[in-house]
KOLPA-229651 format. One record per atom (N, C-alpha, C): residue number from 0; residue in three letters; atom name; x, y, z. Coordinates in steps of 0.02 Angstrom, whole numbers, plus 50000, padded with zeros to 5 digits. Layout:
N
NODE NUM ALA CA X Y Z
...
//
This chain:
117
NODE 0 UNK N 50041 49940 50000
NODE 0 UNK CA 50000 50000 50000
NODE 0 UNK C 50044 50063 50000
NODE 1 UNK N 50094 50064 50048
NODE 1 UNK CA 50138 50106 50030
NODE 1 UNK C 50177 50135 49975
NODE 2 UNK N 50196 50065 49948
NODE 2 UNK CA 50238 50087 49904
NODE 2 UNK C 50200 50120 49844
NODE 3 UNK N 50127 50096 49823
NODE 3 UNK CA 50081 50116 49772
NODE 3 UNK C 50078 50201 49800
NODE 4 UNK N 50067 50224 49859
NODE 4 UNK CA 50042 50290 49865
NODE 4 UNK C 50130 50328 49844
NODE 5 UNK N 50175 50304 49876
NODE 5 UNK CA 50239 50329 49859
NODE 5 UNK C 50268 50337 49785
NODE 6 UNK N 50244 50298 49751
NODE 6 UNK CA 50240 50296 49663
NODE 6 UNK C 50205 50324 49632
NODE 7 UNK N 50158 50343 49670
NODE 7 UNK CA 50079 50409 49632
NODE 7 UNK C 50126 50446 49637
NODE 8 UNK N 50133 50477 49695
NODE 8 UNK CA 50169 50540 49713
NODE 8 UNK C 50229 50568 49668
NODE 9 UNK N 50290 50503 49692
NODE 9 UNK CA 50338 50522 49633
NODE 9 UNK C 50293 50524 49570
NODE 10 UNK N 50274 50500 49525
NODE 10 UNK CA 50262 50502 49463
NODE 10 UNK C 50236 50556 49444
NODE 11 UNK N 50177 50568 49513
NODE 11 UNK CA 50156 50668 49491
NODE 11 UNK C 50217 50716 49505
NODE 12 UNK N 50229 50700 49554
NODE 12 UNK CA 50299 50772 49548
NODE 12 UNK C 50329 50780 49471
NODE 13 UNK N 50339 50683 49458
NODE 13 UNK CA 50369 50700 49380
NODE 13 UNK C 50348 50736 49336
NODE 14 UNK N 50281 50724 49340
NODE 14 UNK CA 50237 50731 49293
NODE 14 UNK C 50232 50832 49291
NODE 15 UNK N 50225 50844 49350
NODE 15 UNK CA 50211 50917 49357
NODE 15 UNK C 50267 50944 49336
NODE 16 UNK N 50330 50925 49358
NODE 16 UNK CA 50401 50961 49337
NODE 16 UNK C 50415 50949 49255
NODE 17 UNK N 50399 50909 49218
NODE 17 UNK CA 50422 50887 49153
NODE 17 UNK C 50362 50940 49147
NODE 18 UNK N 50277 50968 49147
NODE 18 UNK CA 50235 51011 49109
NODE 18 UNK C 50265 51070 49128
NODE 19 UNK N 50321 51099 49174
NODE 19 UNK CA 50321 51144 49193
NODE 19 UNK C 50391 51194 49154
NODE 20 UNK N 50428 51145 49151
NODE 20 UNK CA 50491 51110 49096
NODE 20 UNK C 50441 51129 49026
NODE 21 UNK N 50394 51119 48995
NODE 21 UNK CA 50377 51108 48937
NODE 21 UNK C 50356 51184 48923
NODE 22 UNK N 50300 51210 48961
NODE 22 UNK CA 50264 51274 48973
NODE 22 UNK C 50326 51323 48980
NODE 23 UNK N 50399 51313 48998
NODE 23 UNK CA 50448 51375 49024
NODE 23 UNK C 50462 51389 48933
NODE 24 UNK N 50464 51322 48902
NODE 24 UNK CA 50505 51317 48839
NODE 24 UNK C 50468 51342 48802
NODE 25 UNK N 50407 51352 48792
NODE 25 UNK CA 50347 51363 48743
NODE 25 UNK C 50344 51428 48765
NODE 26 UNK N 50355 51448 48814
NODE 26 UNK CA 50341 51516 48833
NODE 26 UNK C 50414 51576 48810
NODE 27 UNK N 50467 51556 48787
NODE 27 UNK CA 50525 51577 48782
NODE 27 UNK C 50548 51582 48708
NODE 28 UNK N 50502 51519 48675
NODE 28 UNK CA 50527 51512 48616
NODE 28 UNK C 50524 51582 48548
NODE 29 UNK N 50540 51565 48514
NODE 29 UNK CA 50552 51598 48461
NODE 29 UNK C 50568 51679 48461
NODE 30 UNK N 50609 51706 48394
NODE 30 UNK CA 50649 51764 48422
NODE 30 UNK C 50604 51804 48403
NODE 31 UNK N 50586 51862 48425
NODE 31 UNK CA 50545 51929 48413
NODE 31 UNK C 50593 51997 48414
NODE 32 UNK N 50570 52046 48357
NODE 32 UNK CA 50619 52074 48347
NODE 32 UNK C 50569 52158 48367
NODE 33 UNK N 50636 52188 48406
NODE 33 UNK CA 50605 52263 48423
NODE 33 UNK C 50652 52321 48392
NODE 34 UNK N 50619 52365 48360
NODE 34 UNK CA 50659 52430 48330
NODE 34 UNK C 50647 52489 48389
NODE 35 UNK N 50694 52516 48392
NODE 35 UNK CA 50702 52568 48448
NODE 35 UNK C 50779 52631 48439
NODE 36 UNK N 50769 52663 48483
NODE 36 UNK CA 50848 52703 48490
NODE 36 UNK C 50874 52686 48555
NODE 37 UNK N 50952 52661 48571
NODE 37 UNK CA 50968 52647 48598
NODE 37 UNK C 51021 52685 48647
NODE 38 UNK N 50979 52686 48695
NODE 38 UNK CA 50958 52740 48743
NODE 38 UNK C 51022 52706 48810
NODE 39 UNK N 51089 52760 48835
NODE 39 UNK CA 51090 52740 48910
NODE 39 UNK C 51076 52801 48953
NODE 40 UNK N 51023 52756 49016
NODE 40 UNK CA 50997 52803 49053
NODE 40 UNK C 51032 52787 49118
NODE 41 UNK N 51020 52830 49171
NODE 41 UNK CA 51037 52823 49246
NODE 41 UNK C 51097 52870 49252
NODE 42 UNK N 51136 52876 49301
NODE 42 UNK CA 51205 52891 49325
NODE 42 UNK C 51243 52871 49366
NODE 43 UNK N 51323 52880 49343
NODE 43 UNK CA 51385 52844 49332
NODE 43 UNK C 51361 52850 49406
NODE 44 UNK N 51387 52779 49448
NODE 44 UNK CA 51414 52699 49406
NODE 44 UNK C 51355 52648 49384
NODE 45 UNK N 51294 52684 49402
NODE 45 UNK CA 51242 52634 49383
NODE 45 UNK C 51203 52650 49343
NODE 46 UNK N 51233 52630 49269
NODE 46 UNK CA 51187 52657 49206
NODE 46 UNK C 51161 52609 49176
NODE 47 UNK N 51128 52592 49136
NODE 47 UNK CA 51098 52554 49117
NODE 47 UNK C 51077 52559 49060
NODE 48 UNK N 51072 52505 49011
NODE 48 UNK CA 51054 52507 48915
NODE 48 UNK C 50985 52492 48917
NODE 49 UNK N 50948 52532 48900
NODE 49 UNK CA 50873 52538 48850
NODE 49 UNK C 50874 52535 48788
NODE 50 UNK N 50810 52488 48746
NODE 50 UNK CA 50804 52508 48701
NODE 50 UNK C 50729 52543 48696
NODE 51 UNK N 50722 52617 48685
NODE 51 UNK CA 50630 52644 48668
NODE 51 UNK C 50616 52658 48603
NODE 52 UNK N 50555 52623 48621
NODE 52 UNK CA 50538 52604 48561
NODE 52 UNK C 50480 52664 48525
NODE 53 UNK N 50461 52661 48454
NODE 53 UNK CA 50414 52708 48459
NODE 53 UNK C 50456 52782 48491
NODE 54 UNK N 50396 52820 48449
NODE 54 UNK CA 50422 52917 48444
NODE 54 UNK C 50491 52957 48466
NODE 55 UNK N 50489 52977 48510
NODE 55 UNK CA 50537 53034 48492
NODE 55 UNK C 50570 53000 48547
NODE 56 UNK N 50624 52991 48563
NODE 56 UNK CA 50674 52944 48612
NODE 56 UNK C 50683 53022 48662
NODE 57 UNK N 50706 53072 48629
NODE 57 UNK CA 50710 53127 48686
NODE 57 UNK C 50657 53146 48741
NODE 58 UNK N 50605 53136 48726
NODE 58 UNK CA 50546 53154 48777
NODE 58 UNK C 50515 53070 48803
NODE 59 UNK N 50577 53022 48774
NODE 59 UNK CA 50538 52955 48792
NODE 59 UNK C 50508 52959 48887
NODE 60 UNK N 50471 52911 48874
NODE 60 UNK CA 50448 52890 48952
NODE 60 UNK C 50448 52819 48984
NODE 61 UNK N 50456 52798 49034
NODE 61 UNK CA 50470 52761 49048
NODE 61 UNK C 50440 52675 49015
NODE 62 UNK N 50380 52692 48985
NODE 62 UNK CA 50328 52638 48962
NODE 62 UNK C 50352 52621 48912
NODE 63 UNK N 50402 52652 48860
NODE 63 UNK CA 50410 52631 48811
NODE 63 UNK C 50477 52610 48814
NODE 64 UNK N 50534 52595 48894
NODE 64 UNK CA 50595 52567 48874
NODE 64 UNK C 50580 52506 48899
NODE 65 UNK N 50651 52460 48844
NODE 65 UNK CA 50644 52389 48875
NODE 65 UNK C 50723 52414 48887
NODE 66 UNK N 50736 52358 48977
NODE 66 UNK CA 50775 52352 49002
NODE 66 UNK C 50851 52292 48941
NODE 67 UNK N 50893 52306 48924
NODE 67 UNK CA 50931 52259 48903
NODE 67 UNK C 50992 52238 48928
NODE 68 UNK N 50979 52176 48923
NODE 68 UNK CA 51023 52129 48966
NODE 68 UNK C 51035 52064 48907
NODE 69 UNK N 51091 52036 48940
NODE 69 UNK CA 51136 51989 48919
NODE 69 UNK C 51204 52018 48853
NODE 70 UNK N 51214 51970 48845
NODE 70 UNK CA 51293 51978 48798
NODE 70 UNK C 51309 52040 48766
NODE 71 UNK N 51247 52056 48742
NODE 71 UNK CA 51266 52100 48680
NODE 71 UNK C 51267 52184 48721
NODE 72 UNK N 51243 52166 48773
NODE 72 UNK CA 51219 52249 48812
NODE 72 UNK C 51289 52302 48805
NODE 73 UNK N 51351 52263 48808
NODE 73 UNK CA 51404 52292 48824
NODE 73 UNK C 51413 52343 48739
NODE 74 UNK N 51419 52304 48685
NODE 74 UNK CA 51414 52309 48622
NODE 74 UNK C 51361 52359 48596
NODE 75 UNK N 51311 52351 48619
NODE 75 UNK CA 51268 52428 48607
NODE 75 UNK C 51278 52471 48649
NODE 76 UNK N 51283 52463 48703
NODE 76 UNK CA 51327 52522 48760
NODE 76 UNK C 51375 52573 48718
NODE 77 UNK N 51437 52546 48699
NODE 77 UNK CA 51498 52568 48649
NODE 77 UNK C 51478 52585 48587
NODE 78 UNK N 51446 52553 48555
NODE 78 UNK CA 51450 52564 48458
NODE 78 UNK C 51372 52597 48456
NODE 79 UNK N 51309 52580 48501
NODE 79 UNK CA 51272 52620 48462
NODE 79 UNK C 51223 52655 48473
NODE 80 UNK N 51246 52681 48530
NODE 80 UNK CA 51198 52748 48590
NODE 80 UNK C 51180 52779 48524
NODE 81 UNK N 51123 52807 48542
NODE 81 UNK CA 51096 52849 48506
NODE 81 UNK C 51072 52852 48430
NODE 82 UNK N 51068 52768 48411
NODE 82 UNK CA 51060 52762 48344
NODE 82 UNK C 50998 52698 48353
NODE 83 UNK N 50967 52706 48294
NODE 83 UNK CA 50916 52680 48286
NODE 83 UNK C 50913 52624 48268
NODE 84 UNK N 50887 52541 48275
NODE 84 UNK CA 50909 52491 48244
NODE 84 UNK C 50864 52442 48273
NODE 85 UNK N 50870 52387 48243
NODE 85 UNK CA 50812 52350 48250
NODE 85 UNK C 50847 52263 48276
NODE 86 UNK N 50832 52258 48350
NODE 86 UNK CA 50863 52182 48387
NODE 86 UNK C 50816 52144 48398
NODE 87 UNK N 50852 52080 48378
NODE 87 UNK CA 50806 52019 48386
NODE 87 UNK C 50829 51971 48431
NODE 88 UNK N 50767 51939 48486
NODE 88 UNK CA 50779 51930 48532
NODE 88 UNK C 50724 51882 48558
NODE 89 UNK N 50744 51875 48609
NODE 89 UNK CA 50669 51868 48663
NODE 89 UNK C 50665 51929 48745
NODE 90 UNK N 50602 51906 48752
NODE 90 UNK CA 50587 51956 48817
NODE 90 UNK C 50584 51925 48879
NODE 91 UNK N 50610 51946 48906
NODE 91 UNK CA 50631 51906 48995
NODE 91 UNK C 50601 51945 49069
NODE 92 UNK N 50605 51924 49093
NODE 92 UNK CA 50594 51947 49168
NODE 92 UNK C 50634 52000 49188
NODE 93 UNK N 50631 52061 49197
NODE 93 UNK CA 50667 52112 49194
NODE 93 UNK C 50693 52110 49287
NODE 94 UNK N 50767 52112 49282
NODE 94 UNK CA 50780 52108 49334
NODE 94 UNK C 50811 52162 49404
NODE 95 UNK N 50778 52219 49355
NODE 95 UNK CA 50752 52298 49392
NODE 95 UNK C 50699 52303 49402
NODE 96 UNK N 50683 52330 49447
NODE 96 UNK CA 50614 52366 49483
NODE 96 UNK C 50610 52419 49447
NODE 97 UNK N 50638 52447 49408
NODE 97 UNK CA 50642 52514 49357
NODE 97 UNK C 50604 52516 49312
NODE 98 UNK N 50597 52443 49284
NODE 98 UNK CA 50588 52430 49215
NODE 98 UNK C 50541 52376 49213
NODE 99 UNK N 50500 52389 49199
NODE 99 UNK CA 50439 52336 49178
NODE 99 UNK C 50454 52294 49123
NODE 100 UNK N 50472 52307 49071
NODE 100 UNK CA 50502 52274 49007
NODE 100 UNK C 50563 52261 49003
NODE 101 UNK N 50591 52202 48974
NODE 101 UNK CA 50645 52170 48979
NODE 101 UNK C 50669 52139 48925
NODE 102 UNK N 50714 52146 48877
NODE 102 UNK CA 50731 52111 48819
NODE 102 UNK C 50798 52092 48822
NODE 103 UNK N 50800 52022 48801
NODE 103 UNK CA 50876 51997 48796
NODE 103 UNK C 50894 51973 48717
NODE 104 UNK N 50921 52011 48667
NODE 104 UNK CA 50954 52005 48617
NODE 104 UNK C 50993 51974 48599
NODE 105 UNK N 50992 51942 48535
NODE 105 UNK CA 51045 51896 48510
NODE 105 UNK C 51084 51896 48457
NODE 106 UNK N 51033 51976 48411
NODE 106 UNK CA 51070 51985 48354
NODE 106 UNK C 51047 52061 48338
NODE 107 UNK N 51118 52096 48307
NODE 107 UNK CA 51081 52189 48284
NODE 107 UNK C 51084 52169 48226
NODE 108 UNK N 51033 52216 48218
NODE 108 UNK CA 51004 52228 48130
NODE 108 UNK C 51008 52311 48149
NODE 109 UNK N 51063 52352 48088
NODE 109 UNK CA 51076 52402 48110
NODE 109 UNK C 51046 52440 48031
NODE 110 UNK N 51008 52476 48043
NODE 110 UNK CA 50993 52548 47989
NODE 110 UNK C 50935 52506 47970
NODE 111 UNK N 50897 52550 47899
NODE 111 UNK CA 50863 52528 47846
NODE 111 UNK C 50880 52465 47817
NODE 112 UNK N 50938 52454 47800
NODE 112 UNK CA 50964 52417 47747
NODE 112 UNK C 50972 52356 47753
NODE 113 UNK N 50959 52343 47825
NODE 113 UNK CA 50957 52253 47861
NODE 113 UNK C 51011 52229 47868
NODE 114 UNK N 51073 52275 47868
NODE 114 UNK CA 51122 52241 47880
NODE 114 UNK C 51146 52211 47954
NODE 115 UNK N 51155 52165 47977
NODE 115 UNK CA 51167 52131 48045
NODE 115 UNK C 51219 52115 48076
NODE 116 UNK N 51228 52089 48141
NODE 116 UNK CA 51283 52068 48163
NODE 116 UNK C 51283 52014 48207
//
């Protein structure tokens, strides 16, 4: 009797962790791409890369930046404050209280012309 209730159990934990495993992956998948100007806001030493998206980046407001994070943040930091371009990515859990929106990039697509990196 035991061992039957001890084998439900494990098998649901399995069962719940492998749908939960499945739902993280489905939820993450595929790249989505955002055009914006790439914006650093805050002050030295804690600045931080935006991309806002939509109208005029000078009067932007807070609703329209996504927080960016991972690899490439350093790389738009340097080469391309203040220029307009279009990254493809996915969107993550933003890990500021600042920032409601969160995008983690994997590739620039820089100007009109689609050229990438």
């Amino acid at each position: 009797m035991r061992r039957a209730v001890l084998a439900r159990l494990v098998g649901g934990l399995f069962l719940f962790f492998a749908a939960q495993g499945c739902a993280m992956s489905v939820q993450n998948s595929g790249s989505k791409a955002l055009t914006g100007t790439v914006r650093v806001v805050g002050n030295e030493p804690f600045t931080q890369v935006v991309l806002t998206v939509g109208g005029n980046a000078d009067r932007a407001t807070g609703s329209r930046d996504y927080l960016i994070v991972g690899p490439l943040d350093e790389e738009l930091r340097e080469k391309y404050q203040g220029k307009k371009l279009t990254l493809h990515g996915t969107f993550c859990a933003s890990p500021d209280s600042g920032f409601k929106k969160c995008f983690n990039p994997s590739k620039i697509v820089e100007g009109d012309d689609g050229t990438s990196r």
